[in-house]
Every structure is written in structure tokens, then in C-alpha cells.
C-alpha positions as CSV (number, residue, x, y, z in Angstrom):
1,X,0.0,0.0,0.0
2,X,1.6,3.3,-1.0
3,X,1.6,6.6,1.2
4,X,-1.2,7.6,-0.7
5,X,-3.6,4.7,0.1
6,X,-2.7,5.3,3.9
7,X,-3.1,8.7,3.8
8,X,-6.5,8.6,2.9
9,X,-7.9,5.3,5.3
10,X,-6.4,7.5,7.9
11,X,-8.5,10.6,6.6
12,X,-11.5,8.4,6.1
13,X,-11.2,7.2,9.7
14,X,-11.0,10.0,11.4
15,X,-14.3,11.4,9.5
16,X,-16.0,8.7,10.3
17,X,-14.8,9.0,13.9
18,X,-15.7,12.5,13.7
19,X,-19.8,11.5,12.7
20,X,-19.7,8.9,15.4
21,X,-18.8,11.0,18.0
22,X,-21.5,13.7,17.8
23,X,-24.0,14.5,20.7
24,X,-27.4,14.6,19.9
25,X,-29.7,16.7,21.4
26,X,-32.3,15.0,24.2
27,X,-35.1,16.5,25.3
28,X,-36.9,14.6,28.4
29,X,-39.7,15.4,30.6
30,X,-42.5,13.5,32.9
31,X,-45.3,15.0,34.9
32,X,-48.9,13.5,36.1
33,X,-50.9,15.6,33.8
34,X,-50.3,17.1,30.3
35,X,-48.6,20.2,31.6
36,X,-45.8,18.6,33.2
37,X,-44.5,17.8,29.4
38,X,-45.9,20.7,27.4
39,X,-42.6,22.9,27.4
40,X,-40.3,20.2,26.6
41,X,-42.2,19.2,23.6
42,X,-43.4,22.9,22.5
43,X,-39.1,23.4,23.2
44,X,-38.7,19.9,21.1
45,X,-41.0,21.3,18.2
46,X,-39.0,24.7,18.0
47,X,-35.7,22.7,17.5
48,X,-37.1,21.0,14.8
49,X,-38.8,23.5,13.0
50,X,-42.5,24.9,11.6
51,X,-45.4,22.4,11.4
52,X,-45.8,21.2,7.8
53,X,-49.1,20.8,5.9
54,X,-50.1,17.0,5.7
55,X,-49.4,16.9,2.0
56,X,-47.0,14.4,-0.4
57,X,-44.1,15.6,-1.0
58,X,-41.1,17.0,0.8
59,X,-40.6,20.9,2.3
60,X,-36.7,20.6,2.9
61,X,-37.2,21.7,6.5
62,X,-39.6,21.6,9.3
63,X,-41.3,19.2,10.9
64,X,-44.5,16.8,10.4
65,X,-46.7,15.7,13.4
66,X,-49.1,12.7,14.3
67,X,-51.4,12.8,17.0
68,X,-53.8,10.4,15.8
69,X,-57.1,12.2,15.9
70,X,-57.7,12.9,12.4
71,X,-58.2,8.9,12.0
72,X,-61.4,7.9,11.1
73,X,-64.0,5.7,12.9
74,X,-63.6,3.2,10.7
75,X,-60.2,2.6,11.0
76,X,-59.8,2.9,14.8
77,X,-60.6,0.4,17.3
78,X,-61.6,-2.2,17.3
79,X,-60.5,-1.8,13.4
80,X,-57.0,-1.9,12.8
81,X,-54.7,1.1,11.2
82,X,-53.3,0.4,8.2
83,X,-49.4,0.2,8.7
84,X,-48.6,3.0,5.7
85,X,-52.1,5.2,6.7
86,X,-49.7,8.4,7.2
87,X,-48.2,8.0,4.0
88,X,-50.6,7.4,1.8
89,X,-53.9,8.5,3.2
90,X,-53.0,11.5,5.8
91,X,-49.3,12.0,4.1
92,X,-46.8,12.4,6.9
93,X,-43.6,10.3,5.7
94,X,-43.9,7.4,7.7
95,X,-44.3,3.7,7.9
96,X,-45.0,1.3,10.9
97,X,-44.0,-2.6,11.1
98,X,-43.7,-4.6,14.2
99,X,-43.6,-8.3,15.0
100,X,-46.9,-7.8,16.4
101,X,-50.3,-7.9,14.6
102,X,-50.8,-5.0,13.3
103,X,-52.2,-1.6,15.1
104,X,-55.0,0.0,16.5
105,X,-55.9,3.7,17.3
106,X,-58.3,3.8,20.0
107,X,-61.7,5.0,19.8
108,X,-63.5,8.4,20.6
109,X,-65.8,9.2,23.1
110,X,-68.8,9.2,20.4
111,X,-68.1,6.2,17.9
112,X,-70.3,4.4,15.6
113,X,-69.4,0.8,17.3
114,X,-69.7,2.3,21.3
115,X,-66.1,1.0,21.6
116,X,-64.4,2.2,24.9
117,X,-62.4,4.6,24.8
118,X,-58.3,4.5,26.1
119,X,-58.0,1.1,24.7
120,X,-60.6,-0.2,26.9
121,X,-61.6,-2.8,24.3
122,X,-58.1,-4.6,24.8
123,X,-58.5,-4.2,28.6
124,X,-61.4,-3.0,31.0
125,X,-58.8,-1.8,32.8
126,X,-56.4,0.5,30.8
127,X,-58.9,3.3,30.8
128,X,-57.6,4.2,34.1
129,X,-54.2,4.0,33.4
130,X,-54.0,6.2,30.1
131,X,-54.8,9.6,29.1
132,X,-54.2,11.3,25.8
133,X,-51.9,14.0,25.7
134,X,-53.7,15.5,22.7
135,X,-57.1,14.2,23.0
136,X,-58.8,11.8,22.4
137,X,-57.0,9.3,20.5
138,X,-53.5,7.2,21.5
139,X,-51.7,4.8,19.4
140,X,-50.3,1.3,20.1
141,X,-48.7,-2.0,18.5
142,X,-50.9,-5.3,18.9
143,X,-49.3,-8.5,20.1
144,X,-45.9,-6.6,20.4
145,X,-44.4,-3.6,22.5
146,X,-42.3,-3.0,19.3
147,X,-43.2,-0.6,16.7
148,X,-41.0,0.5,14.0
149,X,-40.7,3.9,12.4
150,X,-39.8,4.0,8.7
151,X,-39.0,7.3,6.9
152,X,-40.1,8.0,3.2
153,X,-41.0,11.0,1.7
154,X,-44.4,11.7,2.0
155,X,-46.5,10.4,0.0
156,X,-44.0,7.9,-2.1
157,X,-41.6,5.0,-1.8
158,X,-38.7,7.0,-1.4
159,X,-36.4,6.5,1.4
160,X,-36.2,9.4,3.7
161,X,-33.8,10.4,6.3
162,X,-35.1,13.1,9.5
163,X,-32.7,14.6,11.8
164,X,-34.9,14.1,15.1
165,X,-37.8,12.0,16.2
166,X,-39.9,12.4,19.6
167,X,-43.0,11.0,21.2
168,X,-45.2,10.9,23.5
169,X,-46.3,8.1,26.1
170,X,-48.7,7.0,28.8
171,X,-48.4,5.6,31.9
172,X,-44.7,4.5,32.1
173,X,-44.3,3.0,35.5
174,X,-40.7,1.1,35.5
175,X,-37.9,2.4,34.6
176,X,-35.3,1.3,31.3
177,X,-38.2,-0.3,29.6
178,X,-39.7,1.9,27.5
179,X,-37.2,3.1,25.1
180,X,-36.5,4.9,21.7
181,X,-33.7,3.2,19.1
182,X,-32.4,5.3,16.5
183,X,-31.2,3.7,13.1
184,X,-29.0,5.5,10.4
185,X,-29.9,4.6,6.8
186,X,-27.7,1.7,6.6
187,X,-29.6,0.4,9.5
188,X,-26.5,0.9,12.3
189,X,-27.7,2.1,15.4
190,X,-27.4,5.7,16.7
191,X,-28.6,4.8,20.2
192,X,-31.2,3.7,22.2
193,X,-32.7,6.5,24.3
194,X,-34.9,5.7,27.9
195,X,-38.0,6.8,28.3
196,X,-38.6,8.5,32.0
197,X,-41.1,7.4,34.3
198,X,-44.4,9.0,33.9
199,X,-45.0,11.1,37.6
200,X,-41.4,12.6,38.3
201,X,-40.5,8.9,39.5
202,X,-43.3,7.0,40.8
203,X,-45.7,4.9,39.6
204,X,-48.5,7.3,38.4
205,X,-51.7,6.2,36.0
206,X,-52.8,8.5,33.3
207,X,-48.7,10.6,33.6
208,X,-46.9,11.2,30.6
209,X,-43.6,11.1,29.8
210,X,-41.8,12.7,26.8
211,X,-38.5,11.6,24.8
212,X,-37.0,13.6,21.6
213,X,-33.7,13.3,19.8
214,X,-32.2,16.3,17.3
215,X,-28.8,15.0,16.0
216,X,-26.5,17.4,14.4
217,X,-25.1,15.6,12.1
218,X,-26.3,12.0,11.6
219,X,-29.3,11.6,9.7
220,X,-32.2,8.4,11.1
221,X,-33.7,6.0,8.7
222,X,-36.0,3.9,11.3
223,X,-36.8,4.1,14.9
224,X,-37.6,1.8,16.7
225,X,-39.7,2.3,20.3
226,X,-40.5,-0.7,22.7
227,X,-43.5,0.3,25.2
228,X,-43.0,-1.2,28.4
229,X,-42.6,-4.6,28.8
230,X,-45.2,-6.7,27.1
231,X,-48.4,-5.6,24.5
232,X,-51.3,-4.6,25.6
233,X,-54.3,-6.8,27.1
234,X,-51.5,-8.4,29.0
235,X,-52.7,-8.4,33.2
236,X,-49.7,-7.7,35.7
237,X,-47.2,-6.3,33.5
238,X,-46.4,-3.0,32.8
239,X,-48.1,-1.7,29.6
240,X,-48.0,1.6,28.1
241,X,-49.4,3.6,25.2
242,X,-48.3,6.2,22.8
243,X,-49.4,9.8,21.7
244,X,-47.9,12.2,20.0
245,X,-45.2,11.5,17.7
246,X,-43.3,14.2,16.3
247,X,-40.5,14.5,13.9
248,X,-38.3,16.5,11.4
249,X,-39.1,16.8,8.0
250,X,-38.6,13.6,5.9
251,X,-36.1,14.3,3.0
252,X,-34.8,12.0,0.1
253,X,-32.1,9.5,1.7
254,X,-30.0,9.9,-1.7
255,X,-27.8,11.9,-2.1
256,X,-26.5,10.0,1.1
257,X,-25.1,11.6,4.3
258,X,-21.7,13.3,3.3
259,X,-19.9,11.3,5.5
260,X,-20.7,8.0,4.1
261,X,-20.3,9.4,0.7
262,X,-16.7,9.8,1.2
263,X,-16.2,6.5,3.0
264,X,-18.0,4.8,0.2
265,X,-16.0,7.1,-2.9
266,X,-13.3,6.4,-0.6
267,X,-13.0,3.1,-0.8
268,X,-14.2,2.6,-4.3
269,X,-10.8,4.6,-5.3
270,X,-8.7,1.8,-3.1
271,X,-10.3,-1.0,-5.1
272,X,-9.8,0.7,-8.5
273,X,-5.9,1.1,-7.5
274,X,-5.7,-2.9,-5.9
275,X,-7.3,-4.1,-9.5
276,X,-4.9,-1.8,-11.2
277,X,-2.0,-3.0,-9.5
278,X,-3.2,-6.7,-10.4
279,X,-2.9,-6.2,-13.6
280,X,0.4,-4.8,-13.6
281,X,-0.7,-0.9,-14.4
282,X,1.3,2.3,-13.0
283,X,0.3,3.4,-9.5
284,X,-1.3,6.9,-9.4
């Protein structure tokens, strides 16, 4: 290998050091009611930009929200959501998968089907537990605490990259379960992130809790959040429920994040001056 070839793993290295290395931004709250939260998300949202229209296609900037209300009846419990619903009926950007079953939205107060509301359907007893933070509707996985978050932009089957992703959740009681894991678009992981316990610390039915991540200079393909330990309908475990997500604006994953652009150019070069060296050419 020449000093050339060395000269520029080392350069590549450090770059790719350099990216590895940077501290994203976490904003964390908890509280027993909806106030307890409201400035860390409203401080979250400001961060990430101005709220986007729910329209295909991608503003550059800003940020897109979900707080399930706009879903109708018919597709809230006990119907299941569609997995791509906010990409292709309400375009937001994103995509859900899980292990699970699929998803539900829970129902209003006034619904066609006189389905409780809070996911009472899946348990008589989660009413009491939950609240929504934006009312009235919360979000969960069924047969899994897993859901995963897949960025496109809006609308299409693009790939999309966002630079920050929050949410909101109900009724955390224990600690380092509940949990946000952030994904680069080559699917290496940025992090996982703790959820705090709804109530300042203690075990407190309908509390919220609050996780975002900005990062400054990585850019997230997928998410993925586990909600306490087990799925819901599940007596004596610890079960929780989502609201809010919120997130920056979904952008085209190609052209791809500058640092792996010149890791992958990088390397390509080494491979062109190996097979030229094979076959006996002059080294550049």
C-alpha cells in the first residue's frame, strides 16, 4: 500500500470518527398531567422546525406531526390502522411494522361501534391507566411492545432520512423499559434512548412522559420504540401507550449523508488502484 492509500484510510477514519462522536440533542420530561410535558415538547417542536401541511411531497425543513385524531372511525378500534395510513392516506412520511399484529388507534368518546375509549376494548382496565396527551385518541402495536418507524417521503416510496424524532407516552411505571432506538440509513444504530417514568419517578396512572432526539449531524432511517414490557391486554405487567409522535421533516435518503459518501467514494478509489495494480498498471 503506497503513502497515498494510507493517507487517505487515515482521513477516512477520522471522518468517520468525527460523525460517530456527535451528541445529539435529548429532550426529556414527565409529569402526572399534560402540563408537566408541554414545554419540553413545545421546546422539542421549536428545535425541529414549523409544522408542515399533511401533504406528499417533501418541504426541505420543518417538521410533520401525528397525533392520531384525524383517523377515522372506521379505521380505529376495534379496526386496525393500516401500517402506511400516514403515508398514503393522511401524508406524513412514515411507515409502521412490528412483530406484532398489526395496530390500532383507539376509539373516541362518540363512535359508531360504542367501543371504549383509552383502549378499553383490549382491557377493561387500561382506561384508568392512560390519558391522551392530545385528546382523544392514542396509538399502540398489537401483540408486540415493538413498533418501527420508517421514513419516506411523504407520500412515495422513497427512502427518507429526518434529523430528530420524539414522542409521546402514557403511563410508564418502571424504569429502562420503555425506550426509543435510533437507526442510520444503513440500518447501524445511533442509540437507544430511555423513556422517563411518567409522575417525576413514581408509579403514576394517566402521567406522561416525553423523549426527543435532534442530532446534528447524523441523519435516522427507522426508529424503533419498545413500550413497556409486554403488549397490551397483557394483566400484571407493565403496559404503556403512545401519543404524540413528532418529527423532522422527511427528506430524500439519496444523495446520502456526506460522511458516508466519502467513505464509500473512498473506498471505491482503493479498489480501482488494488485491481490496477493486479494487472500490472502504474500506480497513481
Amino acid at each position: 500500500m503506497n503513502n497515498r492509500s494510507r493517507t487517505l484510510i487515515a482521513t477516512l477514519g477520522a471522518c468517520v470518527a468525527f460523525g460517530a462522536h456527535a451528541v445529539p440533542v435529548t429532550f426529556s420530561a414527565s409529569g402526572g398531567n399534560a402540563a408537566g410535558i408541554q414545554a419540553t415538547v413545545d421546546a422539542f417542536r421549536t428545535t425541529l422546525g414549523p409544522l408542515n401541511a399533511n401533504v406528499a411531497g417533501s418541504f426541505g425543513s420543518g417538521r410533520r406531526e401525528i397525533n392520531w385524531d384525524g383517523v377515522p372511525d372506521n379505521l380505529a378500534a376495534p379496526n386496525n390502522l393500516p401500517a402506511n395510513f400516514f403515508n398514503v392516506n393522511s401524508p406524513r412520511g412514515v411507515v409502521f411494522s412490528t412483530p406484532g399484529t398489526g395496530f390500532q388507534v383507539s376509539a373516541n368518546a362518540v363512535n359508531p361501534t360504542a367501543t371504549p375509549i383509552e383502549f378499553g376494548n383490549l382491557d377493561p382496565t387500561l382506561p384508568g391507566q392512560f390519558a391522551a396527551f392530545s385528546a382523544q385518541r392514542l396509538f399502540t402495536a398489537l401483540g408486540s411492545n415493538i413498533t418501527d418507524v420508517s421514513f419516506f417521503v411523504p407520500g412515495s416510496s422513497t427512502a427518507a432520512t429526518v434529523s430528530g424524532f420524539g414522542a409521546v407516552f402514557t403511563d410508564v411505571d418502571l424504569a429502562n423499559l420503555t425506550s426509543i432506538q435510533f437507526f442510520d440509513p444503513f440500518d447501524a444504530s445511533l442509540g437507544t434512548f430511555n423513556v422517563p417514568v411518567s409522575g417525576a419517578g413514581v408509579v403514576a396512572n394517566e402521567g406522561f412522559s416525553f423523549l426527543g432526539v435532534a442530532f446534528t449531524t447524523e441523519r435516522i432511517g427507522r426508529v424503533r420504540i419498545t413500550s413497556g414490557q409486554g403488549p397490551l391486554g397483557n394483566a400484571g405487567i407493565d403496559v404503556v401507550a403512545m401519543d404524540d409522535f413528532i418529527y423532522a421533516e422527511p427528506i430524500a435518503a439519496v444523495p446520502e449523508p456526506e460522511t458516508y459518501s466519502l467513505l464509500l467514494g473512498g473506498l471505491a478509489w482503493l479498489g480501482l488502484m488494488a485491481r490496477r495494480a493486479r494487472r500490472g498498471a502504474p500506480r497513481a
